[in-house]
C-alpha positions in Angstrom: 109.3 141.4 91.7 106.3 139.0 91.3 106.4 137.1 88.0 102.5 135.7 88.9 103.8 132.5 88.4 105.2 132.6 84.6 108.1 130.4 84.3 111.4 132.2 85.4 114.7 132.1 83.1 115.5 128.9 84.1 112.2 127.1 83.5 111.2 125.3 80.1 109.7 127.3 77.5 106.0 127.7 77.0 104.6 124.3 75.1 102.1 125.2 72.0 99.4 122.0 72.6 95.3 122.3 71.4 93.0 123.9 73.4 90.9 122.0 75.2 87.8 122.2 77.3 88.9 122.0 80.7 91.1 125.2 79.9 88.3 127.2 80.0 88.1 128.8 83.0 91.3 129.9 82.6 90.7 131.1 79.1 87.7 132.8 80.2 89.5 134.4 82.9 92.4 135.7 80.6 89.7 136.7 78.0 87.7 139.0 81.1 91.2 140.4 81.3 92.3 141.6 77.8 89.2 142.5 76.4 86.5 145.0 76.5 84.3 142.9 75.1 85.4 139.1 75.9 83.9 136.2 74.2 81.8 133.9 76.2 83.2 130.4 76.9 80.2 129.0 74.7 82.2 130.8 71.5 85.1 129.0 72.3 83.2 125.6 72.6 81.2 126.5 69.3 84.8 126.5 67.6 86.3 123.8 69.2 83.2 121.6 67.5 83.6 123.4 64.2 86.5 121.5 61.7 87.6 124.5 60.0 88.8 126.0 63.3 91.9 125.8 65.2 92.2 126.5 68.8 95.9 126.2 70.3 97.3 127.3 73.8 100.3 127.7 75.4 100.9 126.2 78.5 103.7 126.0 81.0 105.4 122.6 82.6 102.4 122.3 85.2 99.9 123.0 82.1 98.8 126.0 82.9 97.3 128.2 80.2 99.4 131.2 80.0 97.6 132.5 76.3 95.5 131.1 73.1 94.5 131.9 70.1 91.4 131.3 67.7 91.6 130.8 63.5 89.2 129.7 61.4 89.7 129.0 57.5 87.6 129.6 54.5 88.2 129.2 50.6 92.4 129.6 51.4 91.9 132.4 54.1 92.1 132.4 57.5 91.0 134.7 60.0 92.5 135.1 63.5 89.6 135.8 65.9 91.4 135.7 69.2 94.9 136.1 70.5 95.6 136.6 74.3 98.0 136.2 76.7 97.8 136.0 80.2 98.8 139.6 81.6 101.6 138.0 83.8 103.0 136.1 81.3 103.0 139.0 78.6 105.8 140.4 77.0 108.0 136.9 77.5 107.7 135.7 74.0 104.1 133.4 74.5 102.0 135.7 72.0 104.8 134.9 69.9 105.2 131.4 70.1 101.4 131.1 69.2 101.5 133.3 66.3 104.2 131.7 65.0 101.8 127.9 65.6 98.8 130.0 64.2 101.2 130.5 60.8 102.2 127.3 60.7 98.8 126.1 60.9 97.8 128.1 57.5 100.1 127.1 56.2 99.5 123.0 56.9 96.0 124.2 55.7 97.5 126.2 52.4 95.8 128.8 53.7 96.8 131.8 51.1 96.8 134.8 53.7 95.3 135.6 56.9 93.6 138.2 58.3 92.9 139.9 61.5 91.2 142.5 63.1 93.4 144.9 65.9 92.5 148.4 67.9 94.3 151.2 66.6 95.5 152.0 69.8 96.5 148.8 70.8 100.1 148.9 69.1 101.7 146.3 71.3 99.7 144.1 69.4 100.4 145.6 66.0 103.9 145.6 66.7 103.7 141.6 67.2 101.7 141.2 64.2 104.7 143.5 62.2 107.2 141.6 63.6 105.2 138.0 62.1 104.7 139.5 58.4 101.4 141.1 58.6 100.9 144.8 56.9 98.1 147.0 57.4 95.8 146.4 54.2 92.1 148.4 55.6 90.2 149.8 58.4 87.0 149.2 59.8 85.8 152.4 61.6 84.0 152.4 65.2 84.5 148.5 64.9 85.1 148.2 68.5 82.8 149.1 71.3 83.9 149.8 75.3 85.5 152.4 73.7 84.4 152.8 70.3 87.4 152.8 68.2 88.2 152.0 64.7 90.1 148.2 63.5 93.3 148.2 61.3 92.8 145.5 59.2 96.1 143.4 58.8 97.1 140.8 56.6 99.9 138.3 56.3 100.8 136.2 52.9 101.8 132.7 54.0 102.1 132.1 49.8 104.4 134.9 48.0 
């Protein structure tokens, strides 16, 4: 079986680092790939520049971007915007090891909860997001476009 290059069982685990510009064009290319609707790289550089943002990656030992994710915070909130992993590296842990960085990073920030928006019908995702403390708290119908499709509306309390 092909593992598209993700580190086999023997390789080091995934490193959590800061996004940074030259990773774009493999963000991009993962974003093309998970989404309907990508974002377009200039998003990504428009929150690299903002300070309330935090853009992390995960890399393997040759620094290679096998996911990302996007928060920004507000008034002791934080919103996730963007979470992807690279399709060959899913389901290994990486979307994980991000969320878990993305929690740690409210919390550095005392970010009281975040928030995030997910397609119903995307429950590999929910099931991640369970798994990390956050509960379905709202719905946003026909959010999503390419198909049209409502958000569940999750929330995780980094202070109990």
């Amino acid at each position: 079986m092909d593992d598209g290059g993700v580190a086999g069982p023997h390789a080091p685990p995934p490193t959590i680092r800061p996004l940074h510009q030259d990773d774009f064009r493999e963000v991009t290319a993962i974003e093309r790939a998970s989404f309907a609707t990508p974002w377009p790289e200039q998003t990504f550089l428009n929150l690299l520049r903002r300070s309330n943002a935090c853009l992390l990656s995960a890399v393997d030992s040759d620094q290679r971007v096998l996911g990302y994710a996007a928060i920004w915070f507000s008034h002791g909130e934080g919103e996730l915007g963007n979470l992807a992993v690279d399709p060959a590296a899913r389901c290994t842990g990486v979307g994980s090891l991000l969320l878990k960085a993305i929690l740690r990073e409210g919390r550095t920030r005392e970010a009281r909860q975040i928030f995030l928006e997910v397609r119903e019908t995307n429950l590999n995702a929910q099931s991640l997001y369970e798994r990390h403390g956050f509960e379905l708290v709202g719905r946003r119908e026909n959010y999503y476009e390419s198909p049209v499709e409502d958000a569940l509306v999750l929330r995780c309390l980094l202070i109990r």
